[in-house]
Each structure stands twice: as C-alpha cells, then as structure tokens.
C-alpha positions, 0 to 999 in steps of 0.5 A: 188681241194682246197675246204674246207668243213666242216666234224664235223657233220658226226662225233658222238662226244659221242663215238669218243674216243671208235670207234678210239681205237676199230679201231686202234687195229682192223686196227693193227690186221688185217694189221698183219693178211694179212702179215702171209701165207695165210695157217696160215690166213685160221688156224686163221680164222678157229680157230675164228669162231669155237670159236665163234661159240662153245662158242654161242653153250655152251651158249646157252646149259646153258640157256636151261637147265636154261629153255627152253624159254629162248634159243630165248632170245640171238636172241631178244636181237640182234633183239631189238639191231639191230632195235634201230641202225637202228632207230637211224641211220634213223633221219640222213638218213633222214636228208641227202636225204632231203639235197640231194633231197629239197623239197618244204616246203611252203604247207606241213604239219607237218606230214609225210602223206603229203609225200605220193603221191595223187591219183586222184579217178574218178566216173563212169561219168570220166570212161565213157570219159575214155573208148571213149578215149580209144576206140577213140584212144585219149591219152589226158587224159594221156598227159593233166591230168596226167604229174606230177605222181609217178610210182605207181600213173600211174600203180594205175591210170592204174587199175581204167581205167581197172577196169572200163572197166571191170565194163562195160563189164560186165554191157553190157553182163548182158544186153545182157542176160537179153535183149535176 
C-alpha cells in the first residue's frame, strides 16, 4: 500500500491556478448549499435556472432584432467550443489507451490506416472451397484461416460467404430456366 507514483503529468500546468480557485469557491458553495433545508435548495435552484435561462432568452431576443441569422450564433459557438475540447482532449485519450493497451510497433506505419483491420477478400475459386465446406460440413476454413479477426472481420467474412452462396444459386436457377 506504500506505492509512489508519479501524478505531475495528469495535471495541466497552464490552468492550475484558475480551475483550484474556480473549484475552491465552487466546492465552498455547494457544501453551504447542502447545509440549508431542502425547500431553500429547491428555491435557489429554481431561481438559477430561470435566470439562466431568462437571461439566454433576452439575449437571444437582442440579436434577432440585430438580425435574424444571428440567433444560431450562440449554438455555433458552443458547438466550435465543445468540439475543440474534445480534440484537445482526444491526443491524451489516445495516449492513455496506448498505455493501457500496447501494441506492437515493429511494422506499423506512421499512419493511422495501419490500425484498421484487414480483410481477406476472396475470388469465386475460394467461394466455391467454401461452399463444399459449407455444404460438407467442414468448419476448417473458419478453424485454420481465420484465428486472429476482429468481430466486424467475421461478420464481414460471414457476408462474402453468403454473398457467394447466393451468386451460386442464382447462377444455377438461371441454368435451370435456360436449360429447361
């Protein structure tokens, strides 16, 4: 129980100062919040928000009669706000999976395409060793090609072979219409 580890990085040293101070007086806020009766929490609340609320509604009136256009202009800059934490959060995110999760970096590119899985593709000669299979009741094809594939690879795997199937099915009704 008397490990050390080492915190500095997981704290932003660019606003330290403002999110303490913000969170101090927020933190002493809300611990004399839930001191009072639980009817003057519900009044402060209720007061809160209609301001909130009210006071986004006015300003929103002032810029419609500014013009009318610019009422989404609030709503965009909370989007483009919204958007750029994300991203700036999402190097980090990154960078903690990748702790979490190692990968092998011996053969893989600089690009973020050679995360993607592959899929093996397969030409109408495979199609046809896969409906004997299929038909013969052999699982090797699934059991000796196919060990290490994501979810998506199988279900993608799962819908060529159907797609096969169904090519050759067609391709022998057809024979049987012209044949007969």
């Amino acid at each position: 129980y008397q490990r050390e580890s080492n915190v500095s990085q997981s704290y932003s040293k660019k606003y330290t100062a403002l999110y303490r101070s913000v969170s101090v007086i927020a933190i002493f806020f809300l611990t004399n919040l839930l001191q009072i009766p639980p009817a003057l929490q519900d009044m402060i609340m209720q007061m809160c928000t209609t301001a909130a609320i009210g006071y986004t509604t006015l300003v929103h009136i002032d810029l419609y009669k500014v013009h009318p256009a610019l009422v989404i202009l609030p709503t965009i800059l909370v989007c483009i706000i919204v958007h750029f934490l994300i991203q700036s959060n999402q190097s980090s995110a990154r960078s903690k999976l990748e702790k979490m999760f190692p990968v092998d970096n011996t053969d893989r590119l600089k690009s973020d395409s050679s995360l993607k899985p592959t899929i093996r593709t397969r030409s109408a000669d495979d199609a046809e060793d896969v409906t004997d299979e299929v038909e013969g009741g052999g699982s090797g094809l699934l059991e000796d090609e196919f060990e290490d594939i994501t979810r998506k690879q199988s279900v993608l795997q799962g819908k060529q072979v159907l797609d096969s199937l169904k090519r050759q099915q067609q391709v022998l009704e057809l024979e049987q219409r012209t044949g007969a």
